[in-house]
ZAMARGU-4260 file (C-alpha; in steps of 0.2 Angstrom, whole numbers, plus 5000, padded with zeros to 4 digits):
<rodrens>
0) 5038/4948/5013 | 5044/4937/5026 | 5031/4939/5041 | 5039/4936/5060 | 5028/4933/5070
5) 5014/4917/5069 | 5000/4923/5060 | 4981/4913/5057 | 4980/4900/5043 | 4968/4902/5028
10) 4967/4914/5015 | 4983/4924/5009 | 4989/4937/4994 | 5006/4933/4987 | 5016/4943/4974
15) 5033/4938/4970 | 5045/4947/4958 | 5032/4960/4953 | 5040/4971/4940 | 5031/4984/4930
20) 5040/4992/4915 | 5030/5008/4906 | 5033/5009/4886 | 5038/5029/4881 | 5033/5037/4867
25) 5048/5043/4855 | 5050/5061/4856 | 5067/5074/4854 | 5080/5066/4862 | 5070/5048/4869
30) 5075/5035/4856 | 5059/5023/4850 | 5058/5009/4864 | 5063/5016/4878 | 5055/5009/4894
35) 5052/5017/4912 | 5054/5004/4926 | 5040/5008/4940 | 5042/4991/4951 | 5059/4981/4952
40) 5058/4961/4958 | 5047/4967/4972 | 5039/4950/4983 | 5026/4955/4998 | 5014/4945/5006
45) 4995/4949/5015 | 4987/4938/5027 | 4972/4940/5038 | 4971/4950/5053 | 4989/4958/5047
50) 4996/4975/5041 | 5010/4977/5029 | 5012/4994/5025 | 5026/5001/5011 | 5033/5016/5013
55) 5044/5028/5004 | 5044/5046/4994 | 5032/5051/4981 | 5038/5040/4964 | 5045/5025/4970
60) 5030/5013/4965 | 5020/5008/4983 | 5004/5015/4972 | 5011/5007/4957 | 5009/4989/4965
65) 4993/4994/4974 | 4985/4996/4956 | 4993/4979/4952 | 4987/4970/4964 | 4966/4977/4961
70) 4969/4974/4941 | 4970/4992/4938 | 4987/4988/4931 | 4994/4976/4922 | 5009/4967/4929
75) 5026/4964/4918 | 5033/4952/4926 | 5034/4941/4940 | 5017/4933/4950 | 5002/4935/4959
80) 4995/4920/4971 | 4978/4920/4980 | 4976/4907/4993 | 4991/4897/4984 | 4985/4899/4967
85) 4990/4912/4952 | 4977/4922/4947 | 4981/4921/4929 | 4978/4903/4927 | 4965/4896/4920
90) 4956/4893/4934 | 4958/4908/4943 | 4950/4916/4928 | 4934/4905/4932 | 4934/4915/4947
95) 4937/4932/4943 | 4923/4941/4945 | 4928/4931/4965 | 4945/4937/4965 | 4940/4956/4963
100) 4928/4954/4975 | 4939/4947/4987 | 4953/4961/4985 | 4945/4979/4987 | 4953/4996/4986
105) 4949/5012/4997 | 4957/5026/4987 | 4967/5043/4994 | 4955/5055/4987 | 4938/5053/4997
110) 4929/5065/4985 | 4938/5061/4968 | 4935/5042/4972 | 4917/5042/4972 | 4902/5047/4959
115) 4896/5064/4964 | 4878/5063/4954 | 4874/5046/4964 | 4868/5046/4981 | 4877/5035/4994
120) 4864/5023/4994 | 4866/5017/4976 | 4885/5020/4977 | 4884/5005/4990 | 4871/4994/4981
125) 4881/4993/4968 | 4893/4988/4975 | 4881/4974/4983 | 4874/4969/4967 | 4891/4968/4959
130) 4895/4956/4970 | 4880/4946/4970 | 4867/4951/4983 | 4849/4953/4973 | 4832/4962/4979
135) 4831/4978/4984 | 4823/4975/5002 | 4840/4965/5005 | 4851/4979/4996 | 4843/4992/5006
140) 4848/4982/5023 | 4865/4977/5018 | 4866/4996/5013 | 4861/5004/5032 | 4872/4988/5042
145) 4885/4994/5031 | 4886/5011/5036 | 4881/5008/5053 | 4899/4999/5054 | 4907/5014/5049
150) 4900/5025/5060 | 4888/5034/5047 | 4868/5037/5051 | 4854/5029/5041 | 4850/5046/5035
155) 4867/5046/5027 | 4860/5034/5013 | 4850/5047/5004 | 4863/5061/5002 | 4876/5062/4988
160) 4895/5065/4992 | 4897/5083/4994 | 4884/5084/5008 | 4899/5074/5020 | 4914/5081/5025
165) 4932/5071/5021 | 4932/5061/5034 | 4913/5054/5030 | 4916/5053/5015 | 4930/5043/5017
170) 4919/5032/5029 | 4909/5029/5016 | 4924/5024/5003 | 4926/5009/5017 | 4909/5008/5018
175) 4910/5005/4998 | 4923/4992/4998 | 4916/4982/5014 | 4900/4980/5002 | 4909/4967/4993
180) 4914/4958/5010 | 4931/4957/5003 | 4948/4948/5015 | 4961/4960/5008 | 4959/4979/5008
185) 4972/4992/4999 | 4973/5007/5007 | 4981/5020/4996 | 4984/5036/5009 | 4967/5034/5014
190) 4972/5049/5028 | 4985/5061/5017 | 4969/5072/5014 | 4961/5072/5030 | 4962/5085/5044
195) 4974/5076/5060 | 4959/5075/5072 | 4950/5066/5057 | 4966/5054/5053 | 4964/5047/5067
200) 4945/5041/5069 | 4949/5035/5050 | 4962/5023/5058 | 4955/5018/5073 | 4939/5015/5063
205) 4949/5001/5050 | 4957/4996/5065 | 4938/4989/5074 | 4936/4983/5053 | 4953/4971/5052
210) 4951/4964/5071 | 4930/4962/5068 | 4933/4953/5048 | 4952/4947/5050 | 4955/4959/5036
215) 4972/4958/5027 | 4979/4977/5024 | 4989/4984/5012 | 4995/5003/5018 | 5002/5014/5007
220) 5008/5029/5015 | 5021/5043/5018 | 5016/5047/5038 | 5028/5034/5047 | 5018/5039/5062
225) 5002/5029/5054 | 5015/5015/5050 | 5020/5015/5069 | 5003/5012/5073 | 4996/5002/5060
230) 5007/4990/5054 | 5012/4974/5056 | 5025/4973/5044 | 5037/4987/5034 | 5042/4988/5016
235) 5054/5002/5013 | 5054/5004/4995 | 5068/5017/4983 | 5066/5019/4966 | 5055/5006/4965
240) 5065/4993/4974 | 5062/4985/4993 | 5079/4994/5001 | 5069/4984/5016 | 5058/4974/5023
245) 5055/4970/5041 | 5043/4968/5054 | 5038/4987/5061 | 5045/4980/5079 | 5062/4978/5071
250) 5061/4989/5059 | 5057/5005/5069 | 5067/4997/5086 | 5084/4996/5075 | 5082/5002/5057
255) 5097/4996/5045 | 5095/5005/5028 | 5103/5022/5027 | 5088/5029/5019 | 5077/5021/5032
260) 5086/5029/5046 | 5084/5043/5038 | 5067/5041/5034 | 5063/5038/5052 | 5073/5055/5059
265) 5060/5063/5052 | 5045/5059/5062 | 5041/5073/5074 | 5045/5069/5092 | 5034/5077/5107
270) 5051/5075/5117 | 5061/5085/5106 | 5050/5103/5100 | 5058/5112/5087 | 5070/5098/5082
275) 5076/5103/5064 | 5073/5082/5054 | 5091/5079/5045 | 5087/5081/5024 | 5092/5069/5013
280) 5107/5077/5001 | 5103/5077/4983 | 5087/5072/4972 | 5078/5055/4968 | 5086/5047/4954
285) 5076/5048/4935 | 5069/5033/4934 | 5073/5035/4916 | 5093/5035/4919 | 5096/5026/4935
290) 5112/5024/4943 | 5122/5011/4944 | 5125/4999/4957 | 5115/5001/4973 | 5100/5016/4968
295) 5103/5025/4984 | 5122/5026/4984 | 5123/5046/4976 | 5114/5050/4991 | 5121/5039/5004
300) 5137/5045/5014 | 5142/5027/5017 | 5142/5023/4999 | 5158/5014/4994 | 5164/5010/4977
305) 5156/4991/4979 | 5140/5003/4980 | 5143/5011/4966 | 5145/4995/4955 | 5137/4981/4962
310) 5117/4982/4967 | 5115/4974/4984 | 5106/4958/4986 | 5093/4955/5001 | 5102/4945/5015
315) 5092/4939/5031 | 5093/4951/5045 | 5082/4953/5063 | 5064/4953/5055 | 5068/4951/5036
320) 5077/4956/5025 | 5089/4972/5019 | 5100/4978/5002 | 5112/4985/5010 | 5134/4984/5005
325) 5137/4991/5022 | 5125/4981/5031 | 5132/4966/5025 | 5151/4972/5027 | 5149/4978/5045
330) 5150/4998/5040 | 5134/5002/5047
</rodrens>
């Protein structure tokens, strides 16, 4: 992704061209060697004291490339740079055990994400002892500082997971991942399962978290509302391409993509109660048998037959980037 505005120098997370492609078993009617394609030549960047969130419906890969970048997934294609070098040289795998630390992961599940038979001291130790600390005087201080950044009391250290509510235990999955004092943190709908009231100290709190450490985030969410606040930088993503990619002033100011706009109409508006959201005509293309040309022309009404042929390349626009026929022809 191609940031606006200036942003500090130092540390940074590239991924260029990252494709995932899933093998398929053979079964009736799948011929042997089929593949499913998750991510599609997508290229994003993370640098400290930023925001980029991706955004589209459920299935279109913003999870897929999340997993990627932590190692949780392999990657088929395309690149992964930290601080100007790929992590699978040589080198970088010297440095690891570095890398992993340096790149942390705060899950959408609170409850699911976290060892119920461990109390949340030694959930957090480990986590401290992976990444190098050693004694347990210093463990059990790191432990308390920790949680006292996220808001949690010391007493919190000797109770297990399902004595906290969703959002403490979500505190306490930030908690987990600060441990390691990483620079970039992935936030895979770290809200979706919290109450609203709840949403919104979770935000504020990882807000305090990037200005205090100069945290790069990665936000991965379907409430554009948490985009509006959070992020410095959008990626619209559709069947597992970027449809666009611009920063959140341009991009929510004047949003080009069809499926954007759309995407957009639906945020509830205080000004307008009871406002019916437009719906999107049709269904998500299988992944299995996309459609030719552009993947958002079946359900696009300004969908030409250049749309239907040809998929659209990014072309420079206000921000970033869009894929877009009618962009570029002046239809939209």
């Amino acid at each position: 992704m191609t940031q606006a505005d200036p942003v500090p120098t130092g540390f940074d997370l590239q991924a260029s061209g990252l494709r995932k492609t899933y093998d398929l078993a053979p079964g009736p009617g799948r011929p042997k060697g089929q593949q499913v394609h998750a991510v599609r030549d997508v290229s994003l960047t993370l640098r400290p004291g930023r925001t980029t969130a991706l955004v589209g419906e459920s299935g279109c890969g913003k999870s897929t490339i999340a997993k990627m970048l932590v190692g949780l997934e392999s990657i088929s294609g395309g690149a992964v740079r930290l601080d100007g070098g790929p992590l699978d040289s040589q080198a970088a795998r010297k440095k690891a055990w570095d890398a992993k630390r340096r790149i942390q992961m705060v899950f959408q599940d609170p409850y699911a994400s976290l060892n119920p038979r461990w109390r949340v001291s030694r959930i957090i130790a480990e986590a401290l002892a992976a990444s190098g600390l050693r004694g347990g005087a210093a463990i059990k201080a790191r432990t308390l500082e920790i949680l006292s950044q996220v808001g949690l009391p010391e007493v919190a250290a000797d109770k297990f997971p399902h004595e906290f509510s969703g959002g403490q235990r979500q505190r306490i999955s930030i908690a987990r991942a600060l441990a390691c004092e990483p620079q970039f943190l992935i936030c895979d709908e770290p809200t979706s399962a919290l109450d609203v009231s709840v949403q919104a100290q979770i935000l504020n709190l990882l807000k305090d978290l990037q200005d205090r450490h100069a945290l790069a985030y990665l936000l991965i969410t379907h409430d554009l509302s948490v985009v509006h606040h959070m992020a410095d930088h959008v990626g619209v993503m559709y069947l597992g391409m970027l449809v666009e990619d611009r920063s959140a002033a341009d991009l929510f100011s004047q949003p080009l993509h069809p499926y954007t706009q759309t995407l957009l109409e639906t945020i509830p508006r205080a000004d307008q109660p009871g406002r019916e959201p437009p719906r999107l005509s049709g269904e998500v293309p299988n992944p299995l048998n996309p459609p030719s040309g552009c993947p958002f022309h079946p359900r696009c009404a300004a969908a030409n037959d250049r749309c239907r042929a040809e998929q659209p390349q990014a072309i420079a626009v206000s921000g970033g980037t869009v894929s877009c026929h009618a962009v570029e022809e002046g239809r939209l």
